[in-house]
C-alpha positions in Angstrom: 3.5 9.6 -22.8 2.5 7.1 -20.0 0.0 7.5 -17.5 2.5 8.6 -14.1 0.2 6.9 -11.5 -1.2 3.8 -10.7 -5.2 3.6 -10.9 -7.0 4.7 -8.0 -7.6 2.2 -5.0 -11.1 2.1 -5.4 -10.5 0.1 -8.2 -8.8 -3.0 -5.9 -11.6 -2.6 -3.0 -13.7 -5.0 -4.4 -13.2 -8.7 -3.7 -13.6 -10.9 -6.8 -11.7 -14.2 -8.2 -9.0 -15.7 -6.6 -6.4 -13.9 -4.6 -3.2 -13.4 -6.9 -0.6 -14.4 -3.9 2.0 -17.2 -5.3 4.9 -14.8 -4.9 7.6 -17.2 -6.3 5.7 -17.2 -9.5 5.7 -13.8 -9.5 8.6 -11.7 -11.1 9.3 -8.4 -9.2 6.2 -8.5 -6.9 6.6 -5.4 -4.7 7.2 -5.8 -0.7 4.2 -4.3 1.4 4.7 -0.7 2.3 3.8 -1.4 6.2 6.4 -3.4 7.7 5.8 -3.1 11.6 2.4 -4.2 12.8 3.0 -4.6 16.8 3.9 -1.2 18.7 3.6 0.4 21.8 4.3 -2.4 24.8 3.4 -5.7 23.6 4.7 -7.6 26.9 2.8 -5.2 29.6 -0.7 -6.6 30.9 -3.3 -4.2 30.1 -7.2 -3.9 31.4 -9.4 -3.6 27.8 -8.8 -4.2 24.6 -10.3 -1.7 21.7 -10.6 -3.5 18.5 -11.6 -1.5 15.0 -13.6 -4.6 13.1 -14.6 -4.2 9.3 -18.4 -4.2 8.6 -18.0 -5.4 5.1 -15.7 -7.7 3.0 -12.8 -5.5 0.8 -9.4 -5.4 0.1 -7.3 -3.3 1.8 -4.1 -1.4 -0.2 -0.8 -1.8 1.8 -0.9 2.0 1.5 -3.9 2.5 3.4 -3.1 -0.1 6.4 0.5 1.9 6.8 -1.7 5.3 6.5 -3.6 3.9 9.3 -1.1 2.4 11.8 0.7 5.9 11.7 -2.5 7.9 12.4 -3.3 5.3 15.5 0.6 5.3 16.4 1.1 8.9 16.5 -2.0 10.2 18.4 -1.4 7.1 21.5 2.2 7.8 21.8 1.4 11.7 22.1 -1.2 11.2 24.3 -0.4 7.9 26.6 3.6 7.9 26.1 5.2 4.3 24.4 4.6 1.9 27.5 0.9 2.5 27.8 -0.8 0.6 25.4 -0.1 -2.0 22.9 -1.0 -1.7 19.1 -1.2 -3.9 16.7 -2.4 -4.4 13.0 -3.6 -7.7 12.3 -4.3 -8.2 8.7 -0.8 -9.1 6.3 -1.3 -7.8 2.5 -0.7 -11.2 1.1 -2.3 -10.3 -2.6 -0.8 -9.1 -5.2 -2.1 -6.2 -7.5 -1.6 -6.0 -11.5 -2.4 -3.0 -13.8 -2.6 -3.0 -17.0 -0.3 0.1 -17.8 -2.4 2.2 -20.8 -0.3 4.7 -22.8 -2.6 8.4 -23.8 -0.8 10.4 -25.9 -0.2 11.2 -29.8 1.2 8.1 -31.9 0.0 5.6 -28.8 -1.8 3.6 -30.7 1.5 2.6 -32.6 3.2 1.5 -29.1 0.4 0.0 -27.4 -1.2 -3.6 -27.3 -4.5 -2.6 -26.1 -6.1 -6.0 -24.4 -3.8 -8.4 -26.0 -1.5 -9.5 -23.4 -3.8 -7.7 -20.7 -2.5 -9.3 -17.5 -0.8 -6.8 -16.4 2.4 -5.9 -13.9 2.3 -6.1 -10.3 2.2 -2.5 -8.9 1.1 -3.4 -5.0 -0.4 -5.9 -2.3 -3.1 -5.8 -0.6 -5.1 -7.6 2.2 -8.5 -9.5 2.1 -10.8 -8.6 4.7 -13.8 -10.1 5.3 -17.0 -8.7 7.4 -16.5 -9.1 11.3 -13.1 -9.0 11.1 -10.6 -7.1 13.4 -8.2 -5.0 11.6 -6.0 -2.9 14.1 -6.7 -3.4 18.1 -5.1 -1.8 21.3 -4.7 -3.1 24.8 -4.9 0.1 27.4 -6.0 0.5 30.5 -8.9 1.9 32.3 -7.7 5.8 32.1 -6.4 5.3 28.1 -10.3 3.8 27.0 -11.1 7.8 25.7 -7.6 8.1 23.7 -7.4 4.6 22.2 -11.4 5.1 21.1 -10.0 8.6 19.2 -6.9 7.2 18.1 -9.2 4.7 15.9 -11.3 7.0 14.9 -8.3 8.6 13.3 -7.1 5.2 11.9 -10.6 4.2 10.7 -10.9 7.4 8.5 -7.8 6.0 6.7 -8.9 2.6 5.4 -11.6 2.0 2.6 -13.8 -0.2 4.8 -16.6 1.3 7.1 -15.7 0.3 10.7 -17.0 0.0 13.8 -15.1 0.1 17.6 -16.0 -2.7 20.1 -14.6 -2.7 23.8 -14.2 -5.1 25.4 -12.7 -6.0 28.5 -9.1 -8.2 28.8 -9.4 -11.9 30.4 -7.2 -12.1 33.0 
């Protein structure tokens, strides 16, 4: 009987070693999960930018940047409509993750390897972050400050990494 799910993301958050992200050596690497990182009105001028920037290096799962582009998404387009703001997610999942698939179950030991041949099948991607940096920001104007600030507050509950907001206002 093998294990159904992959292990736990909690278990990629950590940055160590080199990033695994030569995809043409890789056979069946998996395509990121989140394929759309600008929304809203990219080509409208807006007043302040609101930018959600990590505290602390990790890496993020493809699953949890998707999880939090579609919290942000959905609450600004329900509360300021598609043309008032501009949202977009700025880090790309560039690294590869492996597992090392373990079998449980009775007469396992007979069909697994154990750590011999440990490297292990790619199962996701992920993206490096590192502290400082901005992960999702969102040009509004004056009267959308309260919603976008909300909005990444419902994003930031999504990702791994403690956040932090910072406003700041647009050079014209």
């Amino acid at each position: 009987m093998l294990r159904g799910k992959t292990l736990k993301a909690r278990c990629y958050r950590e940055v160590k070693g080199q990033p695994y992200v030569r995809k043409e050596y890789i056979k069946g690497h998996p395509p990121p999960k989140i394929t759309k990182f600008t929304m809203g009105n990219p080509s409208a001028k807006f007043d302040y930018q609101l930018k959600l920037v990590s505290e602390e290096a990790a890496q993020v799962r493809h699953n949890a940047l998707e999880a939090a582009r579609i919290a942000t998404n959905r609450y600004l387009q329900k509360m300021l409509g598609t043309d008032n703001y501009c949202l977009r997610i700025l880090p790309y999942p560039h690294v590869v993750l492996r597992e090392n698939k373990m079998i449980f179950g009775a007469h396992a030991d007979r069909l697994q390897e154990g750590m011999r041949r440990a490297f292990g099948k790619p199962i996701g991607t992920a993206a490096r972050i590192k502290p400082n940096q901005p992960i999702i920001t969102v040009n509004v104007n004056e009267n959308g400050i309260k919603i976008a600030k909300e909005a990444l507050k419902r994003g930031k509950a999504k990702l791994p990494v403690p956040c932090r907001i910072l406003i700041e206002k647009t050079p014209d």
